[in-house]
C-alpha positions as CSV (number, residue, x, y, z in Angstrom):
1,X,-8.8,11.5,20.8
2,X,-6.1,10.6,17.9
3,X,-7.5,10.8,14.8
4,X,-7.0,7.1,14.2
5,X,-7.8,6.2,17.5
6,X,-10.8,2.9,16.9
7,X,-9.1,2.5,13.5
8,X,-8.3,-0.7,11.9
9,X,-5.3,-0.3,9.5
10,X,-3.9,-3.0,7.5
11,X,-0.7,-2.7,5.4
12,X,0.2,-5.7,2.7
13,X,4.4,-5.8,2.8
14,X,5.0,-4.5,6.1
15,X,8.3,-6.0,6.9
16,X,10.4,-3.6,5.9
17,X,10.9,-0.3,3.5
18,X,7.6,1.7,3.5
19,X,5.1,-1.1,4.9
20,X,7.2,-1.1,8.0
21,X,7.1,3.0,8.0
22,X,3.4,3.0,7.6
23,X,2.7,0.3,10.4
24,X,4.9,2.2,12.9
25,X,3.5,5.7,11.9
26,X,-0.2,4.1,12.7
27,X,0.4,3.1,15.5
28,X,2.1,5.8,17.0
29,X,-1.0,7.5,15.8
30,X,-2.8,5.2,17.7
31,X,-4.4,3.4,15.0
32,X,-5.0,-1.1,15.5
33,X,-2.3,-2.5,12.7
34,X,-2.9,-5.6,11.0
35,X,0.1,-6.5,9.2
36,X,1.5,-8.9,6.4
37,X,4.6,-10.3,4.8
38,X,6.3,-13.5,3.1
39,X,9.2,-12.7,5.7
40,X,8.3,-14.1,9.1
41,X,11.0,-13.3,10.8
42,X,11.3,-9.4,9.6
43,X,7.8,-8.8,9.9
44,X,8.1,-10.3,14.0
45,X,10.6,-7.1,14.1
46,X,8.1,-4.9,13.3
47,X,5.4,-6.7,15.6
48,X,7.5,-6.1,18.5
49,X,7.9,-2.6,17.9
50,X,4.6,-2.0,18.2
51,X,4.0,-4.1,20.8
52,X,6.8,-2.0,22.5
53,X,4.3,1.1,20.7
54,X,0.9,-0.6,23.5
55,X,-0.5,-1.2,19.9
56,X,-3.3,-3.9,19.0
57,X,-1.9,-5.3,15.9
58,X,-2.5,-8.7,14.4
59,X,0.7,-10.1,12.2
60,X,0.1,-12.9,10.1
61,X,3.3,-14.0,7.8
62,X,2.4,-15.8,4.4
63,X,2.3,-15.6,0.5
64,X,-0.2,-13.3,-0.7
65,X,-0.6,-15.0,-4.1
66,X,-2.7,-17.7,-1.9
67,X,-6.1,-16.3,-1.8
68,X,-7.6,-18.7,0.4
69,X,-4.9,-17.3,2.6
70,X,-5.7,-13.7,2.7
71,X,-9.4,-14.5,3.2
72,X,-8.4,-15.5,6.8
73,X,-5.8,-13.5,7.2
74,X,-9.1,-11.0,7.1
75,X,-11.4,-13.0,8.7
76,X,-8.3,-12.4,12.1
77,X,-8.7,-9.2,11.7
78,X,-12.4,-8.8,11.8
79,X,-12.7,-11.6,14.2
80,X,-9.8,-9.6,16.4
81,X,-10.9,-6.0,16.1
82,X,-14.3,-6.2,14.4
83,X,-14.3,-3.9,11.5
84,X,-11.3,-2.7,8.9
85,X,-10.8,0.9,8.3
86,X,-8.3,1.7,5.9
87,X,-6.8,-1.7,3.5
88,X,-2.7,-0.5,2.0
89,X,-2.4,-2.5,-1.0
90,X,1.7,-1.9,-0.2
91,X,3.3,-5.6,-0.7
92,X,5.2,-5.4,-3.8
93,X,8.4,-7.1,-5.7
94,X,10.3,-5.4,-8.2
95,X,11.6,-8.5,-10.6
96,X,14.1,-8.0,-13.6
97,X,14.7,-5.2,-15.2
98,X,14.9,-6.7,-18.4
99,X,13.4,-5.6,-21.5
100,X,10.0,-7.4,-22.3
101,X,11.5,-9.4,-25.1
102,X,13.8,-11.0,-22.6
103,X,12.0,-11.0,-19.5
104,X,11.7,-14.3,-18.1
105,X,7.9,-16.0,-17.9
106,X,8.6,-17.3,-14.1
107,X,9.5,-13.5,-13.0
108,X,6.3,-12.4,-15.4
109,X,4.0,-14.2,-13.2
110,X,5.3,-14.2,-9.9
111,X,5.3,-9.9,-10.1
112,X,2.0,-9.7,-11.5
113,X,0.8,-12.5,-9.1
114,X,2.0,-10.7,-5.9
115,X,1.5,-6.9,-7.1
116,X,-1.5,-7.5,-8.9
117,X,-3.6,-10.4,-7.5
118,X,-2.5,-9.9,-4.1
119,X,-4.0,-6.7,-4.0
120,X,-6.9,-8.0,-5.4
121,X,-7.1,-10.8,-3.4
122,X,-6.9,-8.3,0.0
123,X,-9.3,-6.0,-1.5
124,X,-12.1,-8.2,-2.4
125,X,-11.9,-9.8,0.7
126,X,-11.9,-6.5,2.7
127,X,-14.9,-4.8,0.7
128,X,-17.1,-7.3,2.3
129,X,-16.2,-5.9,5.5
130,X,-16.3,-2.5,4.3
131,X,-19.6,-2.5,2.7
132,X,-21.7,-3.4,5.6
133,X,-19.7,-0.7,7.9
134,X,-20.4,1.4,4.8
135,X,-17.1,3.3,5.0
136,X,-13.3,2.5,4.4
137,X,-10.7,3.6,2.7
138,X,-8.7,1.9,0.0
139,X,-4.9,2.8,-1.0
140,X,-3.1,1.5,-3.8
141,X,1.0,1.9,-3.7
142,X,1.7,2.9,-7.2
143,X,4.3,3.8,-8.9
144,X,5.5,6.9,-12.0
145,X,6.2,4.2,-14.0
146,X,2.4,2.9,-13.9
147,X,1.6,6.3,-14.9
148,X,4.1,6.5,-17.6
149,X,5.7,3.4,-19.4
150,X,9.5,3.3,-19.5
151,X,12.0,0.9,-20.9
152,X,13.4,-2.4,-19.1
153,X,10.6,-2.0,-15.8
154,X,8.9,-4.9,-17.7
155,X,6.4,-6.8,-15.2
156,X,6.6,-3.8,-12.3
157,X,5.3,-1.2,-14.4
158,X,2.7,-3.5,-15.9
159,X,1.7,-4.1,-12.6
160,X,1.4,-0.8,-11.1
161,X,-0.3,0.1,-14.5
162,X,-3.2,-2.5,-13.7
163,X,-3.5,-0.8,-9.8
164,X,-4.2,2.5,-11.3
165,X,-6.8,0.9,-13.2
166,X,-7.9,-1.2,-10.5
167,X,-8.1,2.1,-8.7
168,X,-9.9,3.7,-11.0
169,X,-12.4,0.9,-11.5
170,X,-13.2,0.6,-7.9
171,X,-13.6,4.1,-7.1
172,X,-16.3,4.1,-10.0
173,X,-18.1,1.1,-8.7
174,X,-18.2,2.3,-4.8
175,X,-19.2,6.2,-5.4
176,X,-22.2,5.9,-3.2
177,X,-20.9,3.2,-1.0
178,X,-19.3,5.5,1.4
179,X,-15.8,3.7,0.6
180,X,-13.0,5.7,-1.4
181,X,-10.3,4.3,-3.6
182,X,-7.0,6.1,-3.9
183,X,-3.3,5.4,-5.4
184,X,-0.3,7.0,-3.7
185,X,3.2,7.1,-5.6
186,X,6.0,6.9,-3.1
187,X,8.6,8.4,-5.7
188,X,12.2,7.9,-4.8
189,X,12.7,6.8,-1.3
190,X,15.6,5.0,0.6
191,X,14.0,1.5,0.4
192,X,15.9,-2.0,-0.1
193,X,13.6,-2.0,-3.7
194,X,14.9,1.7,-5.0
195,X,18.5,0.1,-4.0
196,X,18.1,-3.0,-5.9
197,X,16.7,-1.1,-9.1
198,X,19.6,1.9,-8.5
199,X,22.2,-0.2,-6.9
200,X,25.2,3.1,-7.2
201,X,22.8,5.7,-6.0
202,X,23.3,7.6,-2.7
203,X,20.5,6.9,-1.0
204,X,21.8,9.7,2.1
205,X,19.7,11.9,-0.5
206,X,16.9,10.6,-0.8
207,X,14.0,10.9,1.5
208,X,13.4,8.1,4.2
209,X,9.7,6.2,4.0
210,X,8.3,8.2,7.3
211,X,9.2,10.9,5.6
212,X,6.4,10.8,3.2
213,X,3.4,9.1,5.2
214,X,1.2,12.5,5.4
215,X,-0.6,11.5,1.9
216,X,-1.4,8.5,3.9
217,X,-2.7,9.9,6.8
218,X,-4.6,12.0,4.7
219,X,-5.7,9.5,2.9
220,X,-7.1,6.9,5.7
221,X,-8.6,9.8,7.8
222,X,-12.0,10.9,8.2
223,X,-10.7,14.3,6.6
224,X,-10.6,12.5,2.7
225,X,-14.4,11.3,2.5
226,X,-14.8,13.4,-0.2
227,X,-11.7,12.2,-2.6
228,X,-11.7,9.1,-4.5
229,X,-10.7,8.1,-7.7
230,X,-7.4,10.1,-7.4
231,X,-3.8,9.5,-8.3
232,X,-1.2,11.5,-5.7
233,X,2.6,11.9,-5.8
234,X,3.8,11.5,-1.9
235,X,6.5,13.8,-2.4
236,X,4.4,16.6,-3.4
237,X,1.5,16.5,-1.6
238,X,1.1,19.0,0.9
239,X,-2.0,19.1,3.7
240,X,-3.0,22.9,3.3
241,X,-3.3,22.2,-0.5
242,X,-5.3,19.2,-0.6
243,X,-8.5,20.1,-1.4
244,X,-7.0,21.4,-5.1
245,X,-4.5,18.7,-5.0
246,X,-5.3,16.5,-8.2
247,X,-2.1,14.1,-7.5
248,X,-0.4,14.3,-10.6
249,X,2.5,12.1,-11.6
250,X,5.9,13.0,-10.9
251,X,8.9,12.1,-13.5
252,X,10.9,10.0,-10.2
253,X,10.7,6.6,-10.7
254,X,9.6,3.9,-8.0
């Protein structure tokens, strides 16, 4: 049996970039894939490829700043498959990179409301699913610059500073729940988000999204019961290390 085979996986901002990655490498792992997005018709893409994959996956297209929204978006999933196994707090939006004297209120609230309340939103509404199964597994997309504050990344490092702490406070509050909390950063990848933050870089080399889903395999297996709390760089984790690996920050940014 697969190793994700009767698990539920559901990825926030899977239309494209390293949502997408993650829902395909899932379910070619044979993992069920619930999956969300503001883009209907992108994330439809995606469903069809893994419909083309023979995987059960539920795609559901709609702002994630509307909690009432997520709530059924969860209740589908529960309702469709019957338990969640592994929530990726993925959907995320980059905004200006303005310095904070100058960055516009509208683009203030709209990056913390989707980076920040979404994934709060998804988590709380997930936990209630995960608490009874007593087990799950909780991954927050971060960032090196929610590690380490740099100039003009204004309301996306802010936000990726609040997941690590919403990390950190989670982990804390579910130690003997069975659940685990971790925080992955991507570091550079060939995404549309690197491009519009880096828009001369040559992105032939960097590394693609699949490239760096191990830490997240890891992470959502049965093989990471132990580890929660912890903050890991994607591009530097390694399986045969993992037991020492304490996942800290890299210098690469997004």
């Amino acid at each position: 049996m697969d190793r994700f085979e009767n698990k539920v996986v559901v990825v926030s901002g899977a239309s494209g970039g390293l949502g997408k990655a993650l829902a395909i490498g899932f379910a070619e792992k044979k993992g069920s894939v619930g999956i969300c997005s503001r883009d209907k018709a992108r994330l439809a893409v995606v469903a069809n490829h893994l419909a083309q994959l023979n995987c059960p996956c539920l795609a559901k297209a709609f702002d994630i700043r509307e909690e009432k929204v997520v709530h059924e978006f969860v209740e589908e999933i529960l309702s469709r498959f019957g338990r969640i196994d592994v929530v990726i707090n993925n959907a995320s939006l980059l905004g200006p990179r303005n310095e904070i004297a100058s960055y516009p209120v509208h683009a203030w609230e709209e990056v913390i409301a989707i980076n920040v309340s979404g994934a709060f939103y998804l988590t709380k509404h997930a936990l209630k699913i995960m608490k009874v199964q007593r087990s799950g597994s909780i991954i927050n997309v971060s960032s090196s610059v929610g590690r380490k504050g740099r100039k003009r990344w204004g309301a996306y490092a802010v936000s990726k500073f609040a997941l690590e702490g919403l990390t950190e406070v989670l982990a804390d509050e579910l130690r003997e729940t069975g659940i685990r909390v971790n925080s992955v950063n991507p570091g550079p990848i060939a995404t549309e988000m690197r491009r519009e933050a880096y828009p001369s870089e040559d992105q032939t080399k960097l590394k693609k999204p699949e490239e760096i889903l191990d830490i997240f395999y890891y992470l959502a297996s049965d093989e990471s019961t132990h580890i929660s709390g912890e903050k890991f760089d994607a591009q530097n984790f390694s399986v045969p290390a993992v037991h020492s690996q304490t996942g800290k920050s890299g210098e690469t940014e997004i």
